[in-house]
Structures are given as C-alpha cells and as structure tokens.
C-alpha positions as CSV (number, residue, x, y, z in Angstrom):
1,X,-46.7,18.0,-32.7
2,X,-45.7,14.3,-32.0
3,X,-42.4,12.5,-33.1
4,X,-42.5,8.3,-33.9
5,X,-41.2,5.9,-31.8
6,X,-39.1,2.9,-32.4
7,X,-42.4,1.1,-33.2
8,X,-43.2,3.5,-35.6
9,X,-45.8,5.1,-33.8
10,X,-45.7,8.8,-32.6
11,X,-46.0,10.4,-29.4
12,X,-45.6,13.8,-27.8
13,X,-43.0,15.5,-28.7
14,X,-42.2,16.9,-24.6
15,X,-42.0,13.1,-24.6
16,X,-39.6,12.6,-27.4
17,X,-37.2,15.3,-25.5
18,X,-37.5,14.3,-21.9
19,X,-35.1,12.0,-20.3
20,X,-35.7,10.1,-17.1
21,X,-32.3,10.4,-15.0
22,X,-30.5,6.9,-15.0
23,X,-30.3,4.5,-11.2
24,X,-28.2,5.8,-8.7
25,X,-24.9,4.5,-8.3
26,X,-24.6,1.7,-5.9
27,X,-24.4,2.5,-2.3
28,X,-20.1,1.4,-1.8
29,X,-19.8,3.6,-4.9
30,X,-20.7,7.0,-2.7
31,X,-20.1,5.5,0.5
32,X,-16.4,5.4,0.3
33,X,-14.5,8.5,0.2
34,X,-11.4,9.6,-2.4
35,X,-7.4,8.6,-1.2
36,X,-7.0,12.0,0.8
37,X,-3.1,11.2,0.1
38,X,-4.1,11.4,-3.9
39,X,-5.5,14.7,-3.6
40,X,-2.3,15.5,-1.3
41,X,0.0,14.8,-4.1
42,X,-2.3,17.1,-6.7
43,X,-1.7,19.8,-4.6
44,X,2.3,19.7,-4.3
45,X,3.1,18.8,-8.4
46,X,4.0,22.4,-8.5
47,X,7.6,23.6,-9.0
48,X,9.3,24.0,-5.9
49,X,7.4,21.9,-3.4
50,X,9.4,19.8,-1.3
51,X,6.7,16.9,-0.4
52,X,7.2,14.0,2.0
53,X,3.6,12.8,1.5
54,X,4.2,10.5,-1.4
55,X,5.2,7.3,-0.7
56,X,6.8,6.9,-4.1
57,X,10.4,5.2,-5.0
58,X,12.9,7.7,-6.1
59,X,12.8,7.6,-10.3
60,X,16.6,8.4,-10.2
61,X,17.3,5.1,-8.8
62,X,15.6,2.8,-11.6
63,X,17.9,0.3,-13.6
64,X,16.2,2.4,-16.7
65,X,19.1,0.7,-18.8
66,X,18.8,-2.9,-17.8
67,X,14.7,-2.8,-18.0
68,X,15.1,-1.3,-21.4
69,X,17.1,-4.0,-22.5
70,X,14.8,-6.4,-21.0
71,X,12.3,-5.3,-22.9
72,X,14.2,-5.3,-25.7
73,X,14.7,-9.1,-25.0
74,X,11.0,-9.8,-24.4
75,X,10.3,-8.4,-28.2
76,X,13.4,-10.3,-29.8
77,X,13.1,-13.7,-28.0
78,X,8.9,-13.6,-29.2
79,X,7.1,-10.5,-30.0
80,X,4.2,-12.5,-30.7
81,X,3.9,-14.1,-27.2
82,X,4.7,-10.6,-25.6
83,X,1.8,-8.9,-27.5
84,X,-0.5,-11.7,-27.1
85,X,-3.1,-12.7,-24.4
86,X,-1.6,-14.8,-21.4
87,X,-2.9,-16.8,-18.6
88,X,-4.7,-15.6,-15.8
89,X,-2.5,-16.9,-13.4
90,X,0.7,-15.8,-15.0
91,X,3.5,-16.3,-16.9
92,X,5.5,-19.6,-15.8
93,X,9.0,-17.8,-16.0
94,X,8.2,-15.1,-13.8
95,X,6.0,-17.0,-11.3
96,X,9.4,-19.6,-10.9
97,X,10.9,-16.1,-10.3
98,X,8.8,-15.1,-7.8
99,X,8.9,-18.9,-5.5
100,X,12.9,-18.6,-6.1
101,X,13.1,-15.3,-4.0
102,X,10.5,-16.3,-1.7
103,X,12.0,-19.6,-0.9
104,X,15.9,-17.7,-0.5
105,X,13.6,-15.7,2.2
106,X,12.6,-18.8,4.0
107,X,9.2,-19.3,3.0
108,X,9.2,-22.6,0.6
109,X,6.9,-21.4,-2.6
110,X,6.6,-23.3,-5.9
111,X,5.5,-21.2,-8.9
112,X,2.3,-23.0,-9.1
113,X,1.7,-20.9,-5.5
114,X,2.0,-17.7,-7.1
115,X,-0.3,-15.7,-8.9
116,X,1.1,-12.4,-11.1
117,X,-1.7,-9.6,-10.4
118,X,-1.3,-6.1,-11.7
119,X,0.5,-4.5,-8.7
120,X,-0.2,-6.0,-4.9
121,X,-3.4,-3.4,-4.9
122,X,-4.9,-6.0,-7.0
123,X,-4.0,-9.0,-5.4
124,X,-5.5,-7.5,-2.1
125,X,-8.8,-6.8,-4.0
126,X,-8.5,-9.9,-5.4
127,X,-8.4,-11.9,-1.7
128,X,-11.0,-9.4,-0.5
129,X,-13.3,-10.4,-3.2
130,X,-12.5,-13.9,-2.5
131,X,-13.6,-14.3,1.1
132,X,-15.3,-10.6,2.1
133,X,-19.5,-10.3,2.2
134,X,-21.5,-6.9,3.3
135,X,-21.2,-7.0,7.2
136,X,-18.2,-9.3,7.4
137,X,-15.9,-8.0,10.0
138,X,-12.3,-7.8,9.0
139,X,-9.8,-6.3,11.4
140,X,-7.1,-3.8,10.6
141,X,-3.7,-2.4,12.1
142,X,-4.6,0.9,13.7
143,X,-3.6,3.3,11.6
144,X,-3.5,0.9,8.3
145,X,-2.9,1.4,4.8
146,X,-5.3,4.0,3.0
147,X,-5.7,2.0,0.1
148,X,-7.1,-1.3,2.1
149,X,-9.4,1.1,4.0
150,X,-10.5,2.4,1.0
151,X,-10.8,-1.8,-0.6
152,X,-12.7,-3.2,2.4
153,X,-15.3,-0.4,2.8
154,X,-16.4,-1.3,-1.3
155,X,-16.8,-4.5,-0.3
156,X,-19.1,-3.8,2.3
157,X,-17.0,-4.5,5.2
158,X,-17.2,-3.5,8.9
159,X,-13.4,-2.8,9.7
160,X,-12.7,-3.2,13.1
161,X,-9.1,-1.9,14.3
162,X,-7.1,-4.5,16.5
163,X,-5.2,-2.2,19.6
164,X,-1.7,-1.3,18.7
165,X,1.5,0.2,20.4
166,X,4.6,1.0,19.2
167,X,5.9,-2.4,17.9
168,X,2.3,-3.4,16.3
169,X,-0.5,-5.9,16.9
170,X,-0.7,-6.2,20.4
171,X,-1.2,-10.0,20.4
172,X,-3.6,-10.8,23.5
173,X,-5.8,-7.8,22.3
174,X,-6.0,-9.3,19.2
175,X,-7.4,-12.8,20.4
176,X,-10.1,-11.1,22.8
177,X,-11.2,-9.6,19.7
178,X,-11.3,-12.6,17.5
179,X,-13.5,-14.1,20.3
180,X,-15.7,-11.0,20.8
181,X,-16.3,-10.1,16.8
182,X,-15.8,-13.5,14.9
183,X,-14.3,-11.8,11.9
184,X,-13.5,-13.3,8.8
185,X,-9.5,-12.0,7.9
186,X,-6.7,-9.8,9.7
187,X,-5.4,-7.7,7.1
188,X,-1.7,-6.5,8.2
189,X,1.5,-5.0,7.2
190,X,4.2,-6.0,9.7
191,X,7.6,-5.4,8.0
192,X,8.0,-1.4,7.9
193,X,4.1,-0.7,8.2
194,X,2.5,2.1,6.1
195,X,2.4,4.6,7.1
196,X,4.2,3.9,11.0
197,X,6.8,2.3,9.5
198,X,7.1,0.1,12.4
199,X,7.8,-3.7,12.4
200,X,6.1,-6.5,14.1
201,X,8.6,-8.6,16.4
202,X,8.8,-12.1,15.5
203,X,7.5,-13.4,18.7
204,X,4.2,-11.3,18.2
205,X,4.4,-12.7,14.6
206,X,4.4,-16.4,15.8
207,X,1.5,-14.8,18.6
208,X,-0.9,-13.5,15.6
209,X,-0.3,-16.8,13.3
210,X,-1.2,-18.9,16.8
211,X,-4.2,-16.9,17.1
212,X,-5.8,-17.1,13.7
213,X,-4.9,-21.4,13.8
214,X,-7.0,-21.7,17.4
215,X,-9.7,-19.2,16.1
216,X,-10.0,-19.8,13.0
217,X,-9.0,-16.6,11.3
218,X,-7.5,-15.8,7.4
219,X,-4.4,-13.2,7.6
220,X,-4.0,-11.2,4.9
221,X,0.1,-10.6,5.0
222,X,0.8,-7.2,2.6
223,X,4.6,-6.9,2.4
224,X,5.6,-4.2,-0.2
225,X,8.6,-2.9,1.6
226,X,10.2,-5.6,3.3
227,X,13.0,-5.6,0.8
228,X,14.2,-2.5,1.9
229,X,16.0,-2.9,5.1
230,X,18.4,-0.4,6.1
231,X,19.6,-2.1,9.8
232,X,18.7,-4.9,12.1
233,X,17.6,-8.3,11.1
234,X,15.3,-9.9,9.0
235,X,12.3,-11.3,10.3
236,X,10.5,-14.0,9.0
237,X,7.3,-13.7,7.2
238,X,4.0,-14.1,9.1
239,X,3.2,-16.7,6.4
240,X,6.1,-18.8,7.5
241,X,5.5,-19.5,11.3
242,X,3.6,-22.5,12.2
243,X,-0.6,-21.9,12.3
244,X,-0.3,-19.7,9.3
245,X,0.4,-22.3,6.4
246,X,-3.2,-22.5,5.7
247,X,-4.6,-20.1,5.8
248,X,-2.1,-16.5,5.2
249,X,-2.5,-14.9,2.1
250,X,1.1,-13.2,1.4
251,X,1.2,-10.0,-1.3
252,X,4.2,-9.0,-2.7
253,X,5.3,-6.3,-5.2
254,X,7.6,-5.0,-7.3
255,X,7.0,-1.8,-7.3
256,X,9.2,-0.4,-4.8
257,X,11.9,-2.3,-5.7
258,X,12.1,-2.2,-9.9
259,X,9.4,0.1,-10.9
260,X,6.0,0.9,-9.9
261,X,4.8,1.8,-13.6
262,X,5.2,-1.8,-14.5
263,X,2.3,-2.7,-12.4
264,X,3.7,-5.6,-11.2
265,X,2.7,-7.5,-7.7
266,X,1.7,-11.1,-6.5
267,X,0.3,-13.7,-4.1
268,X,0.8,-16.5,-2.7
269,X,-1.6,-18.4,-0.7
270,X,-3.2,-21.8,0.1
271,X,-4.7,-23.4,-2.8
272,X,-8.6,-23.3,-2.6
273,X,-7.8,-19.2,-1.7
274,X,-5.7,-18.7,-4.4
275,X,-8.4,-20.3,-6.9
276,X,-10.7,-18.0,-5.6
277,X,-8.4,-15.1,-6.3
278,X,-7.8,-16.5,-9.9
279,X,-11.2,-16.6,-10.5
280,X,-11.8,-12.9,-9.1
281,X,-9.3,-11.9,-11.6
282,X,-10.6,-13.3,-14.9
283,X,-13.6,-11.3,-14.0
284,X,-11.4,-8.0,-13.3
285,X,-9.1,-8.5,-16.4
286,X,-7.9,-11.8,-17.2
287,X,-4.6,-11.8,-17.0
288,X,-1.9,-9.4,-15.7
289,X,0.4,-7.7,-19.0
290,X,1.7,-10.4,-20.5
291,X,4.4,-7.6,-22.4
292,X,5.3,-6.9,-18.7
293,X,5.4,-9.7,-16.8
294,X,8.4,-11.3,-19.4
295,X,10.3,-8.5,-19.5
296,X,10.1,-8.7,-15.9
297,X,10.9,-12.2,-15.8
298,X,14.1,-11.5,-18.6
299,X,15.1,-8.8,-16.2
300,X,15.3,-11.4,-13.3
301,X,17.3,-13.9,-15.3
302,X,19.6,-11.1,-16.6
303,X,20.4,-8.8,-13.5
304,X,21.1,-8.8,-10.4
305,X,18.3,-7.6,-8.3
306,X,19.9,-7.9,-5.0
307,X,22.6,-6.2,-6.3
308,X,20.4,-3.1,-7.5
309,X,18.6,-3.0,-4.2
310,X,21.5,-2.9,-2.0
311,X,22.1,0.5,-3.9
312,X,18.7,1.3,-3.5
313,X,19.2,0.8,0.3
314,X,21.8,2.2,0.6
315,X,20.0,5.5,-1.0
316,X,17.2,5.3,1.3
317,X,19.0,4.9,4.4
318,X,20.8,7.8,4.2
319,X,17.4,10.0,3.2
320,X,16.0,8.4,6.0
321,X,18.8,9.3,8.7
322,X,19.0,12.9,7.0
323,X,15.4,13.0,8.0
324,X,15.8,12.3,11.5
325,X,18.8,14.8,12.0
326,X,16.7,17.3,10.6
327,X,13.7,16.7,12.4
328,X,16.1,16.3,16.2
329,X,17.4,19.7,14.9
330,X,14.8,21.6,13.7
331,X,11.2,20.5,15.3
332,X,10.2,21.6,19.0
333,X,11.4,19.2,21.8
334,X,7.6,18.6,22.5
335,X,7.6,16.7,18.9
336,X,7.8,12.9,18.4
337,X,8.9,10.4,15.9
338,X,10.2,7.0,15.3
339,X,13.0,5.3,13.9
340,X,11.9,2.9,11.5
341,X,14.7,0.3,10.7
342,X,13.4,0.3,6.8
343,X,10.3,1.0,4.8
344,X,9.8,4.8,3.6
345,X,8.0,6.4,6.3
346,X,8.3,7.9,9.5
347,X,5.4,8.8,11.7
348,X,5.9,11.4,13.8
349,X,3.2,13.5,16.6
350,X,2.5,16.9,17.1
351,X,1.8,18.0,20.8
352,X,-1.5,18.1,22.1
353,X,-3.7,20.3,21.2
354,X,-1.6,20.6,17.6
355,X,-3.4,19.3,14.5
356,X,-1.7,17.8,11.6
357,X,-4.2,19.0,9.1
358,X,-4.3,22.5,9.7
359,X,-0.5,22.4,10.0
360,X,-0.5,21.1,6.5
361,X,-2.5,24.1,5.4
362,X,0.2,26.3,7.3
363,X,2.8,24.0,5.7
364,X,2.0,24.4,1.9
365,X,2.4,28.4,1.4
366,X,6.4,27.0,2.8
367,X,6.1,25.0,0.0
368,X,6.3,21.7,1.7
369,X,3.8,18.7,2.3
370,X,3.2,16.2,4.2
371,X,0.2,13.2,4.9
372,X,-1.7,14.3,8.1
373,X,-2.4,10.9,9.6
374,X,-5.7,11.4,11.1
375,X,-7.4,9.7,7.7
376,X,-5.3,6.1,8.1
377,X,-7.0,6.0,11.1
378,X,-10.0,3.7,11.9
379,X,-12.5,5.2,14.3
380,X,-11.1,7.9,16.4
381,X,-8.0,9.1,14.7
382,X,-5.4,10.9,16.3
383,X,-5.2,14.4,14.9
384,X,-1.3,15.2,16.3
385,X,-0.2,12.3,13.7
386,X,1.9,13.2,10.3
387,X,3.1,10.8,8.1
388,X,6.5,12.1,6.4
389,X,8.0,9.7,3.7
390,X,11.7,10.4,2.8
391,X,13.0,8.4,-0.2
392,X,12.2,11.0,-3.1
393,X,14.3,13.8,-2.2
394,X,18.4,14.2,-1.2
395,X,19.4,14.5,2.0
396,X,20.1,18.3,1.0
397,X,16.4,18.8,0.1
398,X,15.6,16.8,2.9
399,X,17.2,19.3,5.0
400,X,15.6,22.1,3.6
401,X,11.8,20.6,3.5
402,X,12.1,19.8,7.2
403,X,13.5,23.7,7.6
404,X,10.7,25.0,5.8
405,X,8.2,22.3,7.8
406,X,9.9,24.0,11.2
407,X,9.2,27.7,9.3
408,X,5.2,26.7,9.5
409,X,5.1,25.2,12.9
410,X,5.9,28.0,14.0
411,X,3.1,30.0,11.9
412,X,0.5,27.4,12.8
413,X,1.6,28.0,16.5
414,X,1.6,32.0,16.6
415,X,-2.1,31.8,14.8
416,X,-3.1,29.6,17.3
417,X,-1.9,32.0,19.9
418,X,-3.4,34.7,18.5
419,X,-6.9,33.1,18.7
420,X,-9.0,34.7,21.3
C-alpha cells in the first residue's frame, strides 16, 4: 500500500509512518549541568522545612503598598506607553534613576551609561555574549556564583579560578595568572560575595583594577547585595578606582532590594561594551518590560528607597547575628564560619573528613536545608563547605533550623561511626 507525497506522488507506506529523529542538541546545551541550588529549593517547598539554601529576599519585607501604587501610577499617567513596546536600552526615567544612585555612591554615571536588562542575570549574559568565544579563558572567584558558572560554560568558556583567601582575590596571584593564561574578563563579586559572603578590601580592589589596566584585562563587577550593609564601611566600587574606567562592566539589581519578581537589573559600562550588550539584547528580547521598568521608575520618584532599605537592613542584620548565635551555640567546636558584614550568606566548613552533601541528605528528614558548597566550586571543590543564607526566616526559626541542623550532625556523625 503506498501513501502520496507532497508532490503528489506515492511511496511506501513504512515510509509515510517512519520518522527520522531530529539533530542533536548543541553540545553547551548537554554540556552544562542544572543549578544544583534550583533542585535544592524543589526539595524544601514542603510544609515545615526550615531552608537556609535560598538566597531569596524575605516577601514580608516588600513595600507591596507603595509598588502597587506605582503601578497604579504607571497605568494612569499613560497606559498606552506602559503596554507598549520600549527601547532596547531602556526607559529614560528609570535609567536617570539608576546614574542618580550610582553617582550618590561615588561612581559618576549619566543615564546614557545604563542599560535596563531583565534582572542582572541578563546583563551578565549579555557582557558574556559580548566579549566571550569557545576556548576564551575567563577567570572566576573560587567558589563563584552558580549562575555565572552555569553562563560561561554555554558560552564555551574555559573558567579558570583566580586563588582566594578569606578577604578575596588575592591580588599578586591574580596578575601571575593574567600573564600565564591571557584571559579575556575577571568576572567577580567583591561586596558580600555569593555564596562567602566575604568582601574584597579596597586596597585589593585598587590591586585587581591596576592589574587588568597593565594587562589588559575586562572586569566584569556583579554587585547584587551591596546595598545591604549591616556594619562597617562602604567600599567603593571596583568600577571606580583608577585603571578600571575603561574597561569594568558594573551589574546592578533590584531584586534584592524592591522585588525580584519585577525582573529588574542593569549595567553600566564603557561605551563600545555597552553597545555590544545592547545589541546582544535586541537579539535576546528587545527591550526589558516596559510596564515594569516605569512603575519602577514612579516608585523611585515617589518613595524613599533608602528609607525602605534601612528597614530592610535592619531585618537582615538581626537574622544574620541570630544565625551566628545559633551556630556558636549549637554546632561542634571543630565547625567554622564567617562573619559577613552584609550580603545574605554565610559560609561555614565542616571538619575534615565531613561532607556537606551527605549531611544535607541527613539534614532534610530534620526538615532543614542547606546549599552544600562543593558545586560553586571550580576544579577541586571543597566538600566540608555549606552555604547557609539567613534572610527568609525570623530569628525564632532561625534558631530552630540551626537546632534541627545540629540534630543531623549528629546523625550524619554516628552513621559515619558506625561504618566498618
């Protein structure tokens, strides 16, 4: 029996069933693996579960009123521009926003420096796009963000990480490196790193920036938290010391400090790069949400953001020392961690021979989680690392996650006596 064809003429009918699979995916597409801290976070949604693996702002703390009403605003003062398309690079209120705050942080921006991308995650892609080929070396904090692990290995990149201690980049490392690999960008976080939350001095800042001027070097600046300080002083931006004018690419975001839902982030950088990154995004999707970005922009002229963030802070801090009087109370003396002076992390180590992953599997029938931190490693990880973040939960439930945290330590260390 045959069937027709297209054409009109017939052939088998085996033929006329049959389907040849379709290509294989491309070869970034399966050679980069899932967020390990996504799959994390499926796991601890049920009721109960006290999780410091999230690194998510605390939903109690959003100005829900004052964002309603400036989106309210946004519909009343032009639904028809709010619903419309926009510009890729952003709308003009909210990118004068943006240079304001930067400038009142000591960096002097213009709006025509800033680009509005659809949270920072997209401005990073963006400047990855712009500037990364297959086999171009970028270097990375060691451990480093998930996410720009995750960004850099689709683009093909060979990610080196640069040697770090306790306060960051060690800045003489980094320069033997530049020599020795000739790599295109530094990509770093050094306000409140994720997921150390530890902070780059600003002598190792002025250091790096030195570095990439003599070696010729593009720094990649991602500074999501930096607004959430809760003691010491500020430190200027990498972007602002002298050798890093031309060439620092500087990410910002709203997310932690209005709402992440609203997908709002941006950059600034040099000119030629930020051209780059505006062409990257009218391939990616033209313009950032043009409903979002004014009522971001009426927010900014309405309320006072500062204001709203001081509470914020002042939230946060006391989560995060709760944290730490739990853990000095609770965990064995043979236990580590840090004091981050802001951010939403602490990074903490298990003793040796201890492994944060299987105590996570000890951890969740405690019902409470945690990020082991062996997968924000590049190259060798350390397995005795555990990120615990500490700004979605009271200081009472704080208290009782680390108590239940202590509760598995102890099961994870009786198994592992029980081994023969």
């Amino acid at each position: 029996m045959r069937a027709p064809d297209s054409r009109g003429a017939t052939v088998p009918a085996a033929a006329a069933t049959s389907a040849v699979a379709p290509p294989s995916f491309a070869a970034r597409a399966t050679s980069v693996e899932g967020s390990p801290v996504r799959e994390i976070l499926a796991l601890t949604e049920r009721p109960g579960v006290i999780s410091f693996a999230g690194g998510l702002p605390a939903p109690e703390l959003f100005d829900t009123e004052g964002l309603r009403a400036a989106y309210d605003t946004a519909f009343a003062a032009s639904a028809r521009r709010a619903l419309q398309y926009s510009t890729t690079e952003g709308a003009p209120e909210l990118r004068e926003a943006v240079a304001v705050r930067a400038t009142a942080r000591g960096l002097a921006t213009g709006a025509d420096d800033v680009l509005v991308t659809s949270g920072s995650q997209q401005a990073l892609a963006l400047i990855t796009g712009a500037l990364v080929e297959p086999g171009d070396v970028v270097l990375v904090e060691n451990p480093t963000y998930l996410a720009a692990l995750q960004c850099f290995g689709l683009a093909g990149a060979r990610v080196v990480p640069v040697p770090c201690d306790g306060e960051g980049i060690v800045p003489d490392a980094l320069a033997d490196l530049v020599v020795r690999e000739r790599p295109k960008l530094l990509y770093t976080i050094p306000t409140f790193q994720n997921p150390t939350g530890r902070t780059l001095p600003a002598a190792r800042r002025a250091a790096v920036a030195e570095t990439a001027a003599r070696l010729g070097l593009w720094l990649v600046e991602d500074d999501p938290y930096g607004d959430l300080r809760y003691e010491g002083t500020d430190v200027p931006w990498l972007a602002a010391h002298p050798g890093a004018e031309d060439r620092t690419a500087l990410l910002g975001s709203f997310s932690k400090i209005m709402a992440p839902g609203l997908r709002l982030g941006w950059l600034r950088a040099p000119a030629a790069l930020r051209r780059a990154a505006v062409v990257a995004k009218q391939a990616a999707d033209l313009h950032t949400s043009t409903v979002d970005q004014l009522a971001a922009a009426h927010y900014l002229a309405a309320s006072d953001l500062d204001a709203h963030v001081a509470g914020v802070r002042a939230a946060y801090r006391s989560r995060r020392d709760a944290l730490l009087a739990a853990l000095g109370r609770t965990l064995p003396a043979d236990c580590e961690w840090n004091r981050p002076e802001g951010g939403m992390f602490v990074w903490a180590r298990l003793p040796a021979g201890h492994d944060a992953t299987a105590l996570l599997r000890a951890a969740l029938p405690h019902d409470v989680a945690f990020v082991p931190g062996a997968p924000f490693f590049t190259g060798t990880p350390d397995p005795r690392t555990l990120r615990l973040s500490f700004t979605t939960h009271t200081p009472e439930e704080i208290a009782e996650g680390v108590s239940r945290l202590g509760a598995a330590l102890a099961d994870y260390r009786r198994t592992a006596d029980d081994r023969p």
